[in-house]
N, C-alpha and C positions, 0 to 999 in steps of 0.2 A: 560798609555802606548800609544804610536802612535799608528796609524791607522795601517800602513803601517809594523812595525815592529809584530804587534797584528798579519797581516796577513800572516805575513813569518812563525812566530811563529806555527802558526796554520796549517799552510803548511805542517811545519818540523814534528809536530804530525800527523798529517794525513799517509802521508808518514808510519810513523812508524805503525799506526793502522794497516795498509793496509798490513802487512808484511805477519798478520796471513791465506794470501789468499783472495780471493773470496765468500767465503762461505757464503752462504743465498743469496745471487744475482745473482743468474742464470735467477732466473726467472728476474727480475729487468733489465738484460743485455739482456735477450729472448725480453722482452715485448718492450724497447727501440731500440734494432735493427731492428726485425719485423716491428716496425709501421715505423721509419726512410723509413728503405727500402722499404715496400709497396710504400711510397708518392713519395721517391724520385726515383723509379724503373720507377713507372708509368707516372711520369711528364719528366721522360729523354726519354721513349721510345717513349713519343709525340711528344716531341721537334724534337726529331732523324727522325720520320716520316716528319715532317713538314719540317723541314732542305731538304730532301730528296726531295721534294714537291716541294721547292722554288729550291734545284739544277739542278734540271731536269723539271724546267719550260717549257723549249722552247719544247723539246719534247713532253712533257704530255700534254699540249695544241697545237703541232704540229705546231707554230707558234710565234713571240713575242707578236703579236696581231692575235685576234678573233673576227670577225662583221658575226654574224647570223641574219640570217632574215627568217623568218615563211611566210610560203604558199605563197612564191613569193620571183624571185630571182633579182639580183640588175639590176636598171637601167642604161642606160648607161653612167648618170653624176655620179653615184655610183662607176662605174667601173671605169673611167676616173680617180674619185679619190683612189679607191685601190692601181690603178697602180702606181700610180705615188709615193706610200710609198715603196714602193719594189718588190721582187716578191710573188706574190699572187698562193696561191693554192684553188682551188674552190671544196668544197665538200658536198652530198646531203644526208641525213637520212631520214628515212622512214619505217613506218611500213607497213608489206605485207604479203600473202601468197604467199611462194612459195610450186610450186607442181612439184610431176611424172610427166615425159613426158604422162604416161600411164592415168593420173588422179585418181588411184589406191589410193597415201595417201596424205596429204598436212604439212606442217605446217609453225605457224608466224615467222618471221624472221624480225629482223632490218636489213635492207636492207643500206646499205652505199657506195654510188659512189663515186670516186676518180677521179683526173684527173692527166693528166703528171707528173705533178709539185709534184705529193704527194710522199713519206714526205719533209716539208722543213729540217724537223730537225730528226733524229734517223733515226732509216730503221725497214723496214717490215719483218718481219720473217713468210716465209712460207718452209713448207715441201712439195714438193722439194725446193728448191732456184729457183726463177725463175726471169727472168726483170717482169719489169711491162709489155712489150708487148707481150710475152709468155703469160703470166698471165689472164691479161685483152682485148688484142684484141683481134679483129673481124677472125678466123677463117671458110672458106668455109660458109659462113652467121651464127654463132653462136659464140658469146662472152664469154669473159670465165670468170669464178670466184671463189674466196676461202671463206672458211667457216672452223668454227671451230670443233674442234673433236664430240662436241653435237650433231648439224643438222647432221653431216654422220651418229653416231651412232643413231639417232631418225626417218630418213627417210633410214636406212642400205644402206648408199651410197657409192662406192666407187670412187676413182679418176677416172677421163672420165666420171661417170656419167651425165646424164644433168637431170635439173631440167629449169622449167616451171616459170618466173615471169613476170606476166602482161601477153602480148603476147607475148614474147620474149620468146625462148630457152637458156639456159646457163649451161655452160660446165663447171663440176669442176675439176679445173687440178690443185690441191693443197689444202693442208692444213692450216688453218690461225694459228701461232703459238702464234705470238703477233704484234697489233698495236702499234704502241708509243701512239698515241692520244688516245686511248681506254677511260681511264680515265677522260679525260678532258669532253668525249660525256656522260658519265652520268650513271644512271643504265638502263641496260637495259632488256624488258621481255622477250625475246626472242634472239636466236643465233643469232649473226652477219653474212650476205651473204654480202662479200665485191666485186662489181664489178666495172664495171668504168662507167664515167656520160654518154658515150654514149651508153654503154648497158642499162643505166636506162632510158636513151631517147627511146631507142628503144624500151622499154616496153608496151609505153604507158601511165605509170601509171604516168607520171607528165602531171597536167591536172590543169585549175583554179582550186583554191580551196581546190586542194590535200591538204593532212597535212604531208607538207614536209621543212622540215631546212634546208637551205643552210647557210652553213658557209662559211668566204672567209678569207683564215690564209694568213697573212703576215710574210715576212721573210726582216725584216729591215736589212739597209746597216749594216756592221760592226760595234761595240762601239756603238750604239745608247742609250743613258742613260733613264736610268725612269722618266726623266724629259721630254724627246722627246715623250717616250710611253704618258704621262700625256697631252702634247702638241698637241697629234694627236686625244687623244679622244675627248678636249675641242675643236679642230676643227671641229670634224665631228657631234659633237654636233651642233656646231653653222652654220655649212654649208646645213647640211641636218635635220633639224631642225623636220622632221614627219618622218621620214627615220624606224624606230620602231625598227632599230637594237639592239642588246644584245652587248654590248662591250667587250671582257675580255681579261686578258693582264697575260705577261707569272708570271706575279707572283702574280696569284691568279687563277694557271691552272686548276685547281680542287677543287673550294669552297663546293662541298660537302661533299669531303674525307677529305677535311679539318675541318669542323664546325663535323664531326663524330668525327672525332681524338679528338678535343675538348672537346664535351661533353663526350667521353671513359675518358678523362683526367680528365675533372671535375669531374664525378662520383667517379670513383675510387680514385681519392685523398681524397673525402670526406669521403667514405667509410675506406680509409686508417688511416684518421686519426679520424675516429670513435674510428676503434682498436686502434689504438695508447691511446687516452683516456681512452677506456676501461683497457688500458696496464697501464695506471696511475695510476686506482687503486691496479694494484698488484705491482707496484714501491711503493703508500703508505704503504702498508703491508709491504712491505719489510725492508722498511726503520725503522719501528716501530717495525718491528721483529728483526730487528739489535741493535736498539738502547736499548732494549729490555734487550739483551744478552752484551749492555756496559755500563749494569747499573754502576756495581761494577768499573768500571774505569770511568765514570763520577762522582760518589759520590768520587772519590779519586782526581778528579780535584780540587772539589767544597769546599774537606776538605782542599786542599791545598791553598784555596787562589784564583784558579781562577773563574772567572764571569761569571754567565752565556752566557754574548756575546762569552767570547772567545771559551766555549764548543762548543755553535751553529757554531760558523767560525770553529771550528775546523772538525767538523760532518757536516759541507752544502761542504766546502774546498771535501771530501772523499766523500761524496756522487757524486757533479759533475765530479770526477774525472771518478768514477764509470760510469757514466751519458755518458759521453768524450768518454769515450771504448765502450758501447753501440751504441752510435750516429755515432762513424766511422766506427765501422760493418757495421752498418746499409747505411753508406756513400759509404761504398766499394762496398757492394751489389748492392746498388740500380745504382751507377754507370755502373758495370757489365751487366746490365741487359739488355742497348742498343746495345750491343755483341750479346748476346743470339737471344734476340729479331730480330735483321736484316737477322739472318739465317731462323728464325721459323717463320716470318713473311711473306716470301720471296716468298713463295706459295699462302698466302691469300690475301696480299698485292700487287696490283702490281705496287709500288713505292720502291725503294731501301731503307731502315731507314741508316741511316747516324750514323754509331756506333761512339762513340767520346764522353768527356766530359763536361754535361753541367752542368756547376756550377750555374746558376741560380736555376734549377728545385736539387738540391742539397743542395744548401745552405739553401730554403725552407722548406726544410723536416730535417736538420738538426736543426734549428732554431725552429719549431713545438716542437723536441725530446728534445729539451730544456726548453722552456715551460710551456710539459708538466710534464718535471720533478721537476721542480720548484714548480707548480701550486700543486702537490701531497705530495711535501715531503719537501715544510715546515709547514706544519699544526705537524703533528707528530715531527720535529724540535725543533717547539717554542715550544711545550710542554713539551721536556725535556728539555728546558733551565728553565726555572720556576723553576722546579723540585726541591726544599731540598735536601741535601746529607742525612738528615736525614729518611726522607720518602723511597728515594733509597735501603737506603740500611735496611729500615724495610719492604717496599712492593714489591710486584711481578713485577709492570711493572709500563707506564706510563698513562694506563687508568682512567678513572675513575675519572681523577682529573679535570673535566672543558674544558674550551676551552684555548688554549696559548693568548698570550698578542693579542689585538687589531690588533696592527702592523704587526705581522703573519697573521693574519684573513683576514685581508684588501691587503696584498701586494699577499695571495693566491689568493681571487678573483679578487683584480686586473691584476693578469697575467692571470688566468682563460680567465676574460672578453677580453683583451689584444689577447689572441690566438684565442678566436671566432671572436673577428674583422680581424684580419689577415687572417682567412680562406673565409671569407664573400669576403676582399679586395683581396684575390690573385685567387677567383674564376670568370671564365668569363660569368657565371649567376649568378650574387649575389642574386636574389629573390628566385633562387632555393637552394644557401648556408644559405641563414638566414632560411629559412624553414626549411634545416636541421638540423643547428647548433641549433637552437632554439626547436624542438624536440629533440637533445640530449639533452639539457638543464632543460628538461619539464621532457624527462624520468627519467634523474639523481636524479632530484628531487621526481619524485616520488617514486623512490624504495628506496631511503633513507627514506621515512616513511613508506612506506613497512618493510624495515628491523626493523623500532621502533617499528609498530605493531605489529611485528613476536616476538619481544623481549617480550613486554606488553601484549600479548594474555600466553606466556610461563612462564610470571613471573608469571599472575594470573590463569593459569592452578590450575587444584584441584593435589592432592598429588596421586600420584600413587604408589603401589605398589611394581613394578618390579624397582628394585639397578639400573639396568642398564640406563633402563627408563626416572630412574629416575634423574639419572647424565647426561645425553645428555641432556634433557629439563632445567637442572639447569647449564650445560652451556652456551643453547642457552641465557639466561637474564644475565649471571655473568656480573661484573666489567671487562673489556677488550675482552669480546666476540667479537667472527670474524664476528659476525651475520650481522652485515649491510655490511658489506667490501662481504659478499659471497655473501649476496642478489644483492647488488652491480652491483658484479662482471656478475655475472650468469645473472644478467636483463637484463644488457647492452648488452653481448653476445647473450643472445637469440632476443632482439628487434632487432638486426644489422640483425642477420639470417632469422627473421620474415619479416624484411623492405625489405631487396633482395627480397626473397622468393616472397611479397603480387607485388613488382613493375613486379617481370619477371610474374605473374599470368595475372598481370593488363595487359601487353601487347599484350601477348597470346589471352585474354580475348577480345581486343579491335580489333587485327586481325580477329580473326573463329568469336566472336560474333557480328561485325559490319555486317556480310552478312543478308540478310532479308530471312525473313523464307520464301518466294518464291522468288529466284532469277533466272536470266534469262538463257539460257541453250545456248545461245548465244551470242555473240556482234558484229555487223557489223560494222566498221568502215568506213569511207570515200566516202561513197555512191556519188556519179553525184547524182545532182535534176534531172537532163535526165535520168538519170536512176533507179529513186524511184517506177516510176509505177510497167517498168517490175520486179525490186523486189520484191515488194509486189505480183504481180502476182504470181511470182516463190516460195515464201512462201507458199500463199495460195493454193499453187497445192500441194504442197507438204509434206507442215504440215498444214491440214486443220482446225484441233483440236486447234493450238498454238494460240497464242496470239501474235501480232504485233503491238511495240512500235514505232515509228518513231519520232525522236527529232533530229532538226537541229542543228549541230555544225559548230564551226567558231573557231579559233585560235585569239588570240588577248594579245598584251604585257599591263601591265597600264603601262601609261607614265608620271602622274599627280596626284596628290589628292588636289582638291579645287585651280587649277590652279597653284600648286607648282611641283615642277619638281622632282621623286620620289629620286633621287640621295640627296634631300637637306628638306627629311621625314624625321624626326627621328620616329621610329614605333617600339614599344617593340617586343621584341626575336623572342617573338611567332607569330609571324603575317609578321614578315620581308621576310617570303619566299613566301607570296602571291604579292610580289612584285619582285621576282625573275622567269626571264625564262616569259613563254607563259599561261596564262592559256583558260581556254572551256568558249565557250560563246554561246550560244543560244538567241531564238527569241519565244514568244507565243503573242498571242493577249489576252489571258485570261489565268489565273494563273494555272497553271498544276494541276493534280491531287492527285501529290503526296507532294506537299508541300504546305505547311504551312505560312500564312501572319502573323508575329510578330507585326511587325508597321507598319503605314501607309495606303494608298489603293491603287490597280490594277490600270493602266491606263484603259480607257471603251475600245472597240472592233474597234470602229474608229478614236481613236485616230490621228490627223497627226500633232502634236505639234515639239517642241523641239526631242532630244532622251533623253528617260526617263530610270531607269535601275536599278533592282533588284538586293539586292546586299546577298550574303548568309550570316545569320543574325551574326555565329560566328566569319566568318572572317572578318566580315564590323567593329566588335567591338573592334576584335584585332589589325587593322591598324588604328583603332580611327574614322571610317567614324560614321555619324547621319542623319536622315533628312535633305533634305534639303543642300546635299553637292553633290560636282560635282568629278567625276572622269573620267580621260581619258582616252582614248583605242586605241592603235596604230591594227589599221585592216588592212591588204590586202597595207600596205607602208600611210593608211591615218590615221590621226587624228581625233577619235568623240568623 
């Protein structure tokens, strides 16, 4: 019989199988919708973030273009060429204490100055509505500023209060509801005190060396393509060539909220389709428990003439149909769920998700539920194809008899292997998906000899007494015992709850236990070298008992590793953020006393060579640094 005709044929039985309901596959329809939706719920709600993310670029980074610069703000061949890209908005951050007029309480604040121009893109929302010269100018000599509902509630402030930053007084006359750019500046530790660049001038607090960011947003002509954005970086690359600016461009407003989103995506897809696995083997049961209950109509196949091929097509034909109904539950939910998600989001997030249909992160998790039904339920398949009508219809089921043909064996662990490559391939760390897929893999295996054990320890159990006893133990070893399928099931389930469980401990663990068992009861930031003596003075008057650490800080970008330009590193996952943003850089003449020389030796105390430079021993390995290599450091607009 043809192929094609074999398969209509088989259709047309299925079909008719199918008549007597659903029954035994609820669970089979639970464990395939569940896992579907979990993958495909959670890769749409990312995407709907991201989508959000890339819509509202220009806002969330307040600009189509971003040139920050650390502890100094641009020169005038720097501004010459800003200007000349469009209009430019100039903005300053900074951490501070602000205080009581009275000096009564204090606290940190990210301090952020605007000027005219801000926003290029969205608007500012304050309670009351106010312009920006209401807001931020100079009233009777006192500037004003907004802050959000934390600093009022933490220093009990109301509107008109004034507060204390640098030497400057400032007046709150509003509430800060939302920035558009909030996002794009980063996390921050402290409440936002938004005033303008000339009240932060007039504080005082910008000084050489402050540790302060000036950013300068551009607001390109109309229609400027990403090709122009791409155009301007490569120029200001090659024009200001030590310039140590941070570039960022509207569609890439917020790589941190974005590389979160990701890893949220990645984990949970993995996790999801852990269960979904786990959910494969109760689709094997089920399948075996169905086929189970058609004995009597497969021995009436087999008496009539037909071949085992055509049972199997006819029982894989109703199973994926089964399979189909499952998987577009599971398609319908997990579609839904970037709906849900954009209302319940909308408070934690402050990016809009973009509810809508993404058939990428869909078809993914639909594709998985397929799989994994394959992968599970043709082992129990090929076995009743084998099968005798004779045996059928003399024995209880299909256990006991061996394993099915080769060809079942091979094409199950080929799709097996098959859906671990795809989950490795469509993850954006694959060294952390083969570590997990490959611990499923490890676990699977071992609690299938678990459950042989559990069988082999109860088959050679001594004979007990108690009827009852003694029938659940001679279950657990019989001929088609559920024994590995529950061990199975129950291992996998508790390893997934155990892995959460031991990674959120880990984290926990890594926060409260990274603090050292004496840490410091304070942190002074930003000290003037002019002003290091009388601090220490004002210490030592005051807390005579303390201890006084003093370590010089510097801001500095790397710009280079071994004379390559860090744009054209490639440096694995984990070490790629020591090369994003600003990081601390210090000075000793002799190795401090709280760290430790791994490799190499100190330069001596009078050194005046080249500049030599310490590199911290874990992140020097994750960006691939060794002996003996050079790294660059944009300082203060120079190059060393």
């Amino acid at each position: 019989m043809p192929l094609s005709r074999t398969l209509k044929l088989a259709f047309h039985f299925s079909l008719r199988e199918m008549r007597g309901g659903l029954s035994g596959f609820l669970i089979f329809l639970a464990c395939i919708a569940l896992g579907v939706a979990a993958i495909g719920g959670v890769n749409s709600v990312a995407r709907a973030i991201t989508a959000g993310v890339a819509n509202e670029g220009q806002s969330l980074l307040g600009g189509d273009l971003r040139f920050q610069l650390n502890q100094r703000a641009a020169t005038q061949a720097e501004h010459v060429f800003l200007n000349g890209l469009g209009t430019v908005s100039h903005s300053a951050n900074m951490r501070s204490m602000a205080r009581l007029e009275d000096g009564s309480d204090q606290a940190l604040v990210e301090a952020k100055a605007v000027d005219g121009a801000y926003p290029l893109y969205g608007a500012l929302e304050t309670e009351p509505a106010l312009s920006k010269q209401e807001l931020f100018g100079e009233q009777s000599g006192v500037f004003g500023a907004a802050a959000p509902d934390l600093l009022f509630d933490r220093l009990n402030l109301e509107i008109g209060d004034r507060l204390k930053l640098g030497s400057a007084a400032f007046e709150l006359r509003a509430r800060l509801v939302n920035a558009p750019d909030a996002v794009s500046d980063g996390f921050g530790f402290a409440p936002r005190l938004m005033v303008s660049t000339q009240g932060l001038a007039a504080s005082g607090l910008i000084q050489p060396g402050s540790l302060v960011e000036n950013a300068y947003k551009i607001r390109l002509p109309s229609g400027a393509s990403e090709a122009r954005i791409k155009a301007i970086q490569d120029q200001a690359g090659e024009d200001f060539p030590e310039a140590g600016w941070s570039i960022r461009t509207r569609s890439n407003a917020a790589p941190a909220l974005s590389s979160n989103i990701e890893r949220f995506s990645q984990v949970l897809t993995l996790v999801g389709l852990t269960a979904l696995v786990v959910g494969g083997v109760g689709v094997a049961n089920a399948v075996r428990a169905y086929l189970d209950g058609k004995r009597g109509v497969i021995a009436t196949f087999k008496s009539l003439g037909a071949s085992g091929g055509f049972v199997f097509a006819v029982y894989l034909v109703q199973i994926l149909m089964i399979a189909a109904l499952g998987i577009t539950l599971g398609v319908v939910l997990g579609a839904l769920m970037p709906f849900a998600a954009s209302a319940a989001l909308q408070s934690i997030i402050p990016v809009p998700a973009e509810g809508g249909f993404y058939p990428g992160a869909l078809g993914m998790a639909a594709l998985f539920g397929l799989l994994v039904t394959l992968a599970f339920a043709l082992l129990p398949l090929g076995r009743a194809r084998d099968v005798p009508a004779t045996a059928l219809f003399r024995e209880m089921g299909f256990e006991g008899r061996g394993f099915p043909r080769p060809l079942y064996t091979a094409a199950s662990l080929g799709i097996a292997l098959l859906l671990a490559a795809l989950a490795i391939l469509f993850s954006g760390d694959r060294y952390i998906a083969s570590i997990f897929v490959g611990a499923t893999i490890f676990a699977f295996l071992v609690l299938r000899i678990v459950g042989a054990l559990v069988q082999w320890a109860a088959k050679k159990s001594p004979r007990v007494g108690s009827t009852v006893l003694r029938l659940a133990i001679g279950n657990i070893h019989r001929p088609g015992a559920l024994t590995p399928s529950v061990v199975l099931s129950l291992g996998l389930g508790l390893t997934l709850l155990v892995t959460l469980a031991l990674i959120d401990g880990n984290l926990r663990r890594q926060i409260s236990g990274s603090l050292p068992e004496r840490a410091p009861n304070f942190f002074f930031v930003d000290i003037q070298s002019s002003d290091v003596d009388a601090f220490s003075a004002l210490v030592g008057k005051e807390a005579p008992q303390g201890t006084l650490v003093k370590v010089p800080m510097l801001r500095g970008r790397v710009m280079a590793l071994n004379g390559v330009d860090i744009d054209k590193v490639k440096v694995p996952a984990e070490g790629a953020w020591v090369l994003r943003g600003d990081r601390g850089l210090t000075y000793e003449a002799s190795i401090p006393a709280n760290a430790t020389l791994t490799e190499g030796t100190w330069w001596p105390d009078n050194y005046a060579g080249e500049p030599l430079v310490s590199f911290s021993a874990e992140e020097g390995k994750e960006i691939g640094l060794k002996l003996g290599d050079t790294i660059t450091v944009n300082v203060l607009g120079r190059n060393v």
